[in-house]
Every structure is written in C-alpha cells, then in structure tokens.
C-alpha positions as CSV (number, residue, x, y, z in Angstrom):
1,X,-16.3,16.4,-8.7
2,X,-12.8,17.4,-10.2
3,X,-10.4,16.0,-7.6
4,X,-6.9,16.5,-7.6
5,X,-4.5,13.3,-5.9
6,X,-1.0,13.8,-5.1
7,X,0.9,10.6,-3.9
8,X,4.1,8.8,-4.6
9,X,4.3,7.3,-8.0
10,X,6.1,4.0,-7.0
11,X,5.3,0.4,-6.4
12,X,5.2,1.5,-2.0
13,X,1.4,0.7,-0.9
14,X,0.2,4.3,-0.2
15,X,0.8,5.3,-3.9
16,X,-0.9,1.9,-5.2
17,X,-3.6,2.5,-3.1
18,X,-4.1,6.2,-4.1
19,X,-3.9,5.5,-8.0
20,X,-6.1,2.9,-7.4
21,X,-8.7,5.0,-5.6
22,X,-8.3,7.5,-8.5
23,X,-9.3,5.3,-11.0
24,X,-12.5,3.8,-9.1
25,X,-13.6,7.4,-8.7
26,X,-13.2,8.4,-12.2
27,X,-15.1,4.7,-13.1
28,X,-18.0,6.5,-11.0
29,X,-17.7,9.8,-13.3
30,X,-15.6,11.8,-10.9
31,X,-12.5,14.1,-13.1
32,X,-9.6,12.7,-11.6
33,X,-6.1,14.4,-11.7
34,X,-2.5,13.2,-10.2
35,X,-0.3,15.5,-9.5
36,X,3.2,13.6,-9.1
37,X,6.7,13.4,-10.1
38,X,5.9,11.2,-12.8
39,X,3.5,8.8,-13.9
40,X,2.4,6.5,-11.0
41,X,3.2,2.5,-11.8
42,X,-0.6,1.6,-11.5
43,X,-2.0,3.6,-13.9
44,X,-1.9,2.2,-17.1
45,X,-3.8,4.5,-19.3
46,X,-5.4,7.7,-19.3
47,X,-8.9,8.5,-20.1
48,X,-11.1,11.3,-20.3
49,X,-11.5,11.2,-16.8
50,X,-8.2,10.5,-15.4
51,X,-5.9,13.0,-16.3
52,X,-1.6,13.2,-15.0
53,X,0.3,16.7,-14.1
54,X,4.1,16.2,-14.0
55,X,5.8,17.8,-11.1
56,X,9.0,19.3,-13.7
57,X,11.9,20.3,-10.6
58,X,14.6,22.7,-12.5
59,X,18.2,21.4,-11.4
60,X,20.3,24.6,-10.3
61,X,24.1,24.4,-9.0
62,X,23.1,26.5,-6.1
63,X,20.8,23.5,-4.4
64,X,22.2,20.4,-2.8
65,X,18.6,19.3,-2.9
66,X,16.5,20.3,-5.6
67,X,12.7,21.9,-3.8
68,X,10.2,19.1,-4.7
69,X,8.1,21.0,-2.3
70,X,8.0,23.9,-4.0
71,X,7.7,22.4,-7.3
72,X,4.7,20.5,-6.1
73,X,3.2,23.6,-4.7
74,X,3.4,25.7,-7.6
75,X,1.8,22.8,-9.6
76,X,-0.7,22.3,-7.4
77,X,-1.7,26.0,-7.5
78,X,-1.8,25.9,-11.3
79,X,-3.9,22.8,-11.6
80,X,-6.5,24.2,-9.4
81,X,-6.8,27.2,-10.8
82,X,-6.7,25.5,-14.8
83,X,-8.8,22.2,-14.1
84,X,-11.6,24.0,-11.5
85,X,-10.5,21.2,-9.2
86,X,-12.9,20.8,-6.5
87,X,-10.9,19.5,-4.0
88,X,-7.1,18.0,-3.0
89,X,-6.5,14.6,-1.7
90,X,-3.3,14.4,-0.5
91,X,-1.8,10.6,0.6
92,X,1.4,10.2,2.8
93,X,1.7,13.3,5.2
94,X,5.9,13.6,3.7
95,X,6.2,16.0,2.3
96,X,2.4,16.1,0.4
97,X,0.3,17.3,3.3
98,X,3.1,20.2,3.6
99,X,3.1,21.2,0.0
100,X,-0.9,21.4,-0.4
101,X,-1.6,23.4,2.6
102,X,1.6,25.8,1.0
103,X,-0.8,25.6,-2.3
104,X,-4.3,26.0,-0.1
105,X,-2.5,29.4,1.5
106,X,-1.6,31.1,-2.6
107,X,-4.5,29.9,-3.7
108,X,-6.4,31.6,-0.9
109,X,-4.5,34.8,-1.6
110,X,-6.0,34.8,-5.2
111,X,-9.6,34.0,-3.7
112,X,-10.1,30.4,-4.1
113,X,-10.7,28.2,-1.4
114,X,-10.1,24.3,-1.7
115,X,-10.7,21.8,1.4
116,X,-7.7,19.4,1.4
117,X,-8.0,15.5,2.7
118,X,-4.9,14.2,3.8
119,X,-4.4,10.1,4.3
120,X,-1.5,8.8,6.7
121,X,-0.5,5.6,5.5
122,X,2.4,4.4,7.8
123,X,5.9,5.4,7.8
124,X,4.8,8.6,7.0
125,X,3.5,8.7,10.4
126,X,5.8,5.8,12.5
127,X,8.6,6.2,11.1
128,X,10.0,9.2,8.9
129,X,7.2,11.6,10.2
130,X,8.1,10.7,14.0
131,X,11.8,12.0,13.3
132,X,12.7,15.1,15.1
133,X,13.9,16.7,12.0
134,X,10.4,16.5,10.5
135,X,8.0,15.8,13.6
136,X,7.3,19.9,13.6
137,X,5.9,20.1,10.4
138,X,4.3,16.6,9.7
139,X,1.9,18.0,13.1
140,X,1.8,21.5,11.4
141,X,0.3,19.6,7.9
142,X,-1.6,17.1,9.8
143,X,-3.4,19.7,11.6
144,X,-4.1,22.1,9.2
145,X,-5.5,19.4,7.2
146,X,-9.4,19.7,6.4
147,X,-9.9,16.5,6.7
148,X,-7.4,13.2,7.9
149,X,-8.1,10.1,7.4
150,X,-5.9,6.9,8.1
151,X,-5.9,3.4,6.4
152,X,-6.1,1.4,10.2
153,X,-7.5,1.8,13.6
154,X,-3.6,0.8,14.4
155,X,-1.9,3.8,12.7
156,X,-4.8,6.3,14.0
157,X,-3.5,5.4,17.2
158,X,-0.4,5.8,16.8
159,X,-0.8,8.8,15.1
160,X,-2.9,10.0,18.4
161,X,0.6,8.9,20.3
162,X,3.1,10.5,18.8
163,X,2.0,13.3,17.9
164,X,-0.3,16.4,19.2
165,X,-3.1,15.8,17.1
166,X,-6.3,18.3,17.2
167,X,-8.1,17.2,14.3
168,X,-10.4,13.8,13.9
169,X,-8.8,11.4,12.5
170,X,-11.2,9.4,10.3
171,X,-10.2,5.8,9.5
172,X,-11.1,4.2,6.1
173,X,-9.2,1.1,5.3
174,X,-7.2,-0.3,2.3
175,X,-9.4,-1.9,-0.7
176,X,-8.7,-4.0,-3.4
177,X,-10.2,-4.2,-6.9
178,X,-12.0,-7.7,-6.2
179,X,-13.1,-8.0,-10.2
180,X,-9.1,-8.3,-10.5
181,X,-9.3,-11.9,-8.6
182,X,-11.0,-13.6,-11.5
183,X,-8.1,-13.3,-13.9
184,X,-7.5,-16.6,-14.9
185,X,-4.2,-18.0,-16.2
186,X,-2.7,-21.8,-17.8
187,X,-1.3,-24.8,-15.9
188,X,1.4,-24.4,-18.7
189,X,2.4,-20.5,-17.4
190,X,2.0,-22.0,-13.6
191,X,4.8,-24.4,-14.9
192,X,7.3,-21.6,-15.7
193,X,7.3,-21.0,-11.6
194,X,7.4,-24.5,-10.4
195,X,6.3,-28.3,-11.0
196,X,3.4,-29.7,-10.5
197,X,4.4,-31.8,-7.1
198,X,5.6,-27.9,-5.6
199,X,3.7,-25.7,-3.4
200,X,4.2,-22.0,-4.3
201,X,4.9,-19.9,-1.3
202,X,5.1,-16.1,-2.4
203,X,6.6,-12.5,-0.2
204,X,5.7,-9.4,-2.0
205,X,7.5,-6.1,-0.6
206,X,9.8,-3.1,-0.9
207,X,12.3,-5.3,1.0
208,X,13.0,-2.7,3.4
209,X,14.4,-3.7,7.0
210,X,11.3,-3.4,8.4
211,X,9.9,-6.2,6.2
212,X,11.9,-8.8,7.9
213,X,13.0,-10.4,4.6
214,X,15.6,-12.5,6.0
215,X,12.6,-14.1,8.4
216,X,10.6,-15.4,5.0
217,X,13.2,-16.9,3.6
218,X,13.7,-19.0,6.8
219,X,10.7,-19.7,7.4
220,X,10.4,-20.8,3.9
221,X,13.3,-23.3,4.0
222,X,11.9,-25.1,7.4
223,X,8.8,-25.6,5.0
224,X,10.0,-26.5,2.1
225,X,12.0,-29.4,4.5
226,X,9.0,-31.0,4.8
227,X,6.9,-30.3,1.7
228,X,8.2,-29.2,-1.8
229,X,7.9,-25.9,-2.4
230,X,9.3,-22.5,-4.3
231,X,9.6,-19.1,-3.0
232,X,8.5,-16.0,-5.1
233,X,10.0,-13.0,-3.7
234,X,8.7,-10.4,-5.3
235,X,10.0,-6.9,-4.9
236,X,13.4,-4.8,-4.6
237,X,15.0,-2.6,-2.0
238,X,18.0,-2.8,0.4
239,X,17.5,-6.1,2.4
240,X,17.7,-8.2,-0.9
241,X,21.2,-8.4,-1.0
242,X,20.8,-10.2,2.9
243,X,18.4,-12.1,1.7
244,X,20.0,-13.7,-0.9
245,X,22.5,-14.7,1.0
246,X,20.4,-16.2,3.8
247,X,19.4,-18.6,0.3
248,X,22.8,-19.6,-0.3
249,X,24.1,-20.0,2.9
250,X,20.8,-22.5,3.6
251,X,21.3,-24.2,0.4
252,X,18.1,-23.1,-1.3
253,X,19.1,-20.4,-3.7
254,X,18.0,-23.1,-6.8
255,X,14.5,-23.0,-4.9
256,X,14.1,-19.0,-4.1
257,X,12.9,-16.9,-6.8
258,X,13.7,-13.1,-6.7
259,X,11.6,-11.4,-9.2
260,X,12.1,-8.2,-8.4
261,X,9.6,-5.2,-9.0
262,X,7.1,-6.7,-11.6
263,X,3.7,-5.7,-12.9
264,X,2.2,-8.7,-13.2
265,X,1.3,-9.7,-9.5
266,X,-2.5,-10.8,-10.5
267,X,-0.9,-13.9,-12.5
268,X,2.1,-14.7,-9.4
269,X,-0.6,-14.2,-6.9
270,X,-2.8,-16.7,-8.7
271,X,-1.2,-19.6,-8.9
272,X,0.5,-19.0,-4.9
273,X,-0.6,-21.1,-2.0
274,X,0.6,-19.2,0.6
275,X,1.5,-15.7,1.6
276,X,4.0,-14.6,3.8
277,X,4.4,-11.6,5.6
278,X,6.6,-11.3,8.9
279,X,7.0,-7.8,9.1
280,X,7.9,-5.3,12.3
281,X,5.4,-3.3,11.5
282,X,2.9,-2.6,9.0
283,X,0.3,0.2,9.2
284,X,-2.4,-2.0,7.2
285,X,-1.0,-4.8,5.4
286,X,-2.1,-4.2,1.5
287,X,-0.1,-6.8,-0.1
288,X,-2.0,-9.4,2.2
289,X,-5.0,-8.1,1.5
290,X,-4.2,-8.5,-2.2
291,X,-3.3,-12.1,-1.9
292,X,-6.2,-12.9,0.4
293,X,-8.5,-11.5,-2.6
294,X,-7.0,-14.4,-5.0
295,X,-7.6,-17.0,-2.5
296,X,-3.9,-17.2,-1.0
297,X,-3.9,-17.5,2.6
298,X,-1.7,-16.0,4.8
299,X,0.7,-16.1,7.3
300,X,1.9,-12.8,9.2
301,X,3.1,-10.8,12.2
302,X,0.6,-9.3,14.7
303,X,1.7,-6.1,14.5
304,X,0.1,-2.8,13.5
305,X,-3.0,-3.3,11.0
306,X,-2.5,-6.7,10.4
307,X,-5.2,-8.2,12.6
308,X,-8.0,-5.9,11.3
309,X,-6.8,-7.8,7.8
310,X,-6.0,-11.3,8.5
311,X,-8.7,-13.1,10.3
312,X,-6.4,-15.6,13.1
313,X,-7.9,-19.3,11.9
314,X,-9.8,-18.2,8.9
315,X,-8.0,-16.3,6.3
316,X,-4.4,-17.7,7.6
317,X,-2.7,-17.1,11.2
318,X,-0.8,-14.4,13.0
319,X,2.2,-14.7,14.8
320,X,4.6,-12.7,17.3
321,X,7.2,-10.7,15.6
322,X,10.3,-13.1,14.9
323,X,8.6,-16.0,15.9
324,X,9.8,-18.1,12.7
325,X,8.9,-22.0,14.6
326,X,5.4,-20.5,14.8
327,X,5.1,-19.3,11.3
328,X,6.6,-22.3,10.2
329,X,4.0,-24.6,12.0
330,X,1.1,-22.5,10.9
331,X,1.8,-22.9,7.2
332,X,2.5,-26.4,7.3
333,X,-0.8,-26.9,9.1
334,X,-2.5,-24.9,6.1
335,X,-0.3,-26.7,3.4
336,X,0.0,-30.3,4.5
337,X,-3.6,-30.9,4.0
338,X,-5.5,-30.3,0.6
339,X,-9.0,-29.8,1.9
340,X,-7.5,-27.8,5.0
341,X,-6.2,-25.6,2.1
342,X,-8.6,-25.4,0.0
343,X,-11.2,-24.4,2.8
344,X,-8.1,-21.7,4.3
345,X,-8.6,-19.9,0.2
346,X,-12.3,-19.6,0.3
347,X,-12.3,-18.2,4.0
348,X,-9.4,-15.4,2.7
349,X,-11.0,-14.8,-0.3
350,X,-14.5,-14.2,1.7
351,X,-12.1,-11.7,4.0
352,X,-11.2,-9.9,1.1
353,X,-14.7,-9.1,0.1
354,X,-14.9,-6.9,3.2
355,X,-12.1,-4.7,1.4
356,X,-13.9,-4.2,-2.1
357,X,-13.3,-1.1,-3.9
358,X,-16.8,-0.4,-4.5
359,X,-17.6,0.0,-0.8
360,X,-14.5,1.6,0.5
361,X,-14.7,4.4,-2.6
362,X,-18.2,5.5,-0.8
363,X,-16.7,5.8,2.3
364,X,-14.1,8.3,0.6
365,X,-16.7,10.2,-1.5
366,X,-18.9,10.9,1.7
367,X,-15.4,12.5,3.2
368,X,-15.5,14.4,-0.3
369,X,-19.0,16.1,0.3
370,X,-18.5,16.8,3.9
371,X,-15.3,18.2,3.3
372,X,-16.8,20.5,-0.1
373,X,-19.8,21.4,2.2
374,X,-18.3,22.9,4.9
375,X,-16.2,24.7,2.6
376,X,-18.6,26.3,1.4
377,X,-20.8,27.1,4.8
C-alpha cells in the first residue's frame, strides 16, 4: 500500500511512535510517506520506500499566525494525488485529524476518495483537545474519521468521557523495536556516566508540568541517601529550570545529570538500572516501555495507561500520584538487592516483548485493509 503519515516531527511520544510505525511498514514493503513540517527526529535516512513531504508555510504580514492547517491540507491533497497514496494515517487529533478530513473533502471534489485513520495519543485528547476553544472541532475530526484508533484502553475512555464520540474507537497499543535492545556498549563508555560502585537511575521526558519532574529528582536524592547513585535526566522543556533547582537546593546538583534532548537513548538506557516516571498523567507510557525493553525496571504513577505497561511486582511497581516515600521504597527494594535486580530486568524485558513492533504493525495493517475495503464497497 502507498500510505501517507502525518505527525509531529519532534522527540513528543506520538511522533516517535508514528515514524517508527512508518518505517516497520515500509520494512514489510509498504511506500511510506510523512507529510510534516520537517523531517521527524526518528528517521534517520530515507529509502526507496520511505519517502518525506515538507509542509513549506509562506510568512505574510497580514497573519499573526501563519495557517499550518492549510499548508498541511494543500500538501496533503498534492501528495495524494502525485504518490497514488492509498490511504492517510493521521496521529494526534491537533490539528492533523482536522487538516486531512479538509484534504479528504478537495480531494473528493476532484473524484478521489481516501479512507483516513486517525490515532489519539494523549494530550491531544486530555488535555489541549478537551479545551473549549478547540473541543468543537477535535469531535468534528474525530468523528469524521474513517477509522480511530487510540494507543490505551485509558485514553479510549477518556476519549468516550469527554467528548460525544460516534465512532469505534479501536485501541492498539504503543510498540517498541525489540531488535534495538541488543545494542551493546563498553564498561569504559558506562564510565563516562558514573563509577563503577554507582547505580544509574534514568527520567526520560519533555519535562512538561505534567511529568512531575521535580518528583524524580526527589525521589532520586532519598535513594541515592542510602545507595550511590546518578540521575540521568534526559529531555528538555519548561519544568527543567525547577528542576534544577530542586538539585541545588538538595545538594545533589554534582550527582544529577541533565542531558537534554539526545539521540542516543539505546546506549543511556543500557547501562540504567532503574527508570523513573511519576507523572499526572500519561495516556500510555512509551518511554517506559522503552526502558522496560533494555531490561531497566521501572518505577511509576498509576495513572492513565501506565498499568496496561508496567506489570505491579514484575516489571517494577506503581505508585499513587505524588506519593514520593512509596516510590522511594519501591526502588530501593529493587536496587538494594543484586539478584532482586537482576530478576526485576528479565521480568521487564519479558513485558516488553508483549509490545514488539512486529506484532503491533499487524494490528495496524488489518485497520489498513478494512479501512481500503470499505472504501471501496
């Protein structure tokens, strides 16, 4: 099939997980086109079967705001109609859902007909879609959608809550690229992070409020009080700043690492022993998901998707929201005890085998072939 993707092109979960799906379907022989703003971060190369459309936006005096939407729409029209693409899969309802079923309606005036599949990934849907400014149209997209699929039983029903839904909403999870989990790297670049007596706790995240930032960094420095240890906070966004300063003011700014965006989570996920992630809310929980598939147990919240991820007493634990004592208690009981931890990275890893690629990507493909079929009928 010649599928077309439109997603976010940054580091943000839904746009790692929708490059990543492209490439597994073009892996499987499928033509595989993004249509973005620019090149998404995941996407290294382009081959014969991946293939990127820029989204150009002309700046004019007259707009406060330049019209991604319309940009995207008009792109979207034109890569149909050059590329014979088959059908649109559209990930995070703002504004993308909006822009293809604006492309579906031209494209329909010129005879072609293209089912689109839209993905709700979170804050698309609990937090920025839910605002009364866009609620309106975020239902309008949703439900005009072909097809809707969510990554979490969790976000499907809270997509069901908030808004008036009359489509099925189809849930197929977050995957991760297993074959990636047998990088290997040195005891010598394991070194450059922390010595050989030191546990390596890691965070990965956009630091946004909602990631509770402040939280690992406490939890980190009651753990770290009892067994040495170094933070890896990996990630950028608005609650750094804080965060740092919850470092200094505790005294451990020499022990917290703040890496900031970086490309090479494989090797900082390889040689962590724990994984922390407190957040309010999280629609699925992907960066767990990647650190459970290098063996990294994990310690999170209880909210949103997280329990269909973490396993409670096998792949880590799962605590109230804020509850820092608990957190703190949970990972010295993984930490403090070698074979306790070492039996805490096989049970994750064996949770993250549930996630692979290669059987989520059918799951999608199915939706695909329904989607083309009654299309067509």
């Amino acid at each position: 099939m010649n599928i077309a993707i439109v997603c976010y092109p940054t580091f943000g979960g839904s746009g790692v997980v929708a490059t990543e799906l492209g490439i597994a379907l073009a892996k499987k022989g499928h033509q595989v086109h993004f249509v973005t703003y620019k090149q998404p971060v995941r996407l290294a190369l382009l081959t014969k079967n991946v293939h990127f459309h820029e989204v150009y936006v002309p700046e004019y005096p007259l707009f406060q705001y330049q019209p991604y939407e319309l940009a995207l729409s008009s792109k979207l029209v034109d890569t149909v109609k050059l590329h014979k693409i088959d059908i649109l899969h559209v990930h995070y309802a703002i504004p993308h859902a909006y822009a293809g079923y604006m492309a579906k309606k031209m494209l329909k005036e010129e005879g072609i007909e293209i089912p689109m599949v839209t993905t709700l990934h979170g804050t698309d849907i609990t937090l920025v879609g839910n605002h009364p400014f866009y609620k309106p149209a975020v239902t309008f997209s949703i439900n005009k959608s072909d097809v809707v699929t969510s990554v979490s039983e969790s976000l499907r029903a809270d997509t069901l809550r908030l808004f008036d839904i009359k489509r099925y909403i189809t849930v197929i999870p977050n995957f991760i690229d297993m074959t990636k989990s047998h990088i290997s790297f040195t005891d010598c670049q394991r070194s450059q992070m922390a010595n050989d007596d030191e546990k390596i706790i890691t965070h990965i995240s956009n630091f946004r409020k909602v990631k509770r930032v402040g939280d690992v960094v406490k939890v980190f420095f009651k753990i770290q009080e009892k067994i040495p240890a170094r933070l890896l906070m990996v990630g950028d966004g608005p609650e750094r700043e804080r965060a740092e300063k919850i470092a200094r003011r505790l005294g451990i700014e020499e022990r917290v690492i703040f890496l900031g965006n970086s490309n090479e989570i494989e090797k900082i996920l390889c040689f962590s022993d724990l994984f922390l992630l407190p957040s309010e809310k999280e629609s699925f929980g992907l960066s767990a998901l990647e650190a459970m598939s290098f063996g990294v147990p994990v310690i999170s919240t209880n909210t949103g998707g997280l329990p269909e991820v973490n396993q409670q007493g096998f792949s880590g634990f799962l605590s109230d929201v804020g509850d820092i004592d608990a957190m703190v208690e949970k990972g010295l009981y993984i930490l403090s005890d070698e074979k306790r931890h070492k039996i805490f990275k096989e049970n994750a890893k064996q949770t993250a085998l549930k996630f692979d690629v290669n059987k989520v990507v059918l799951q999608y493909e199915a939706v695909y072939e329904s989607a083309f079929s009654n299309m067509l009928t």
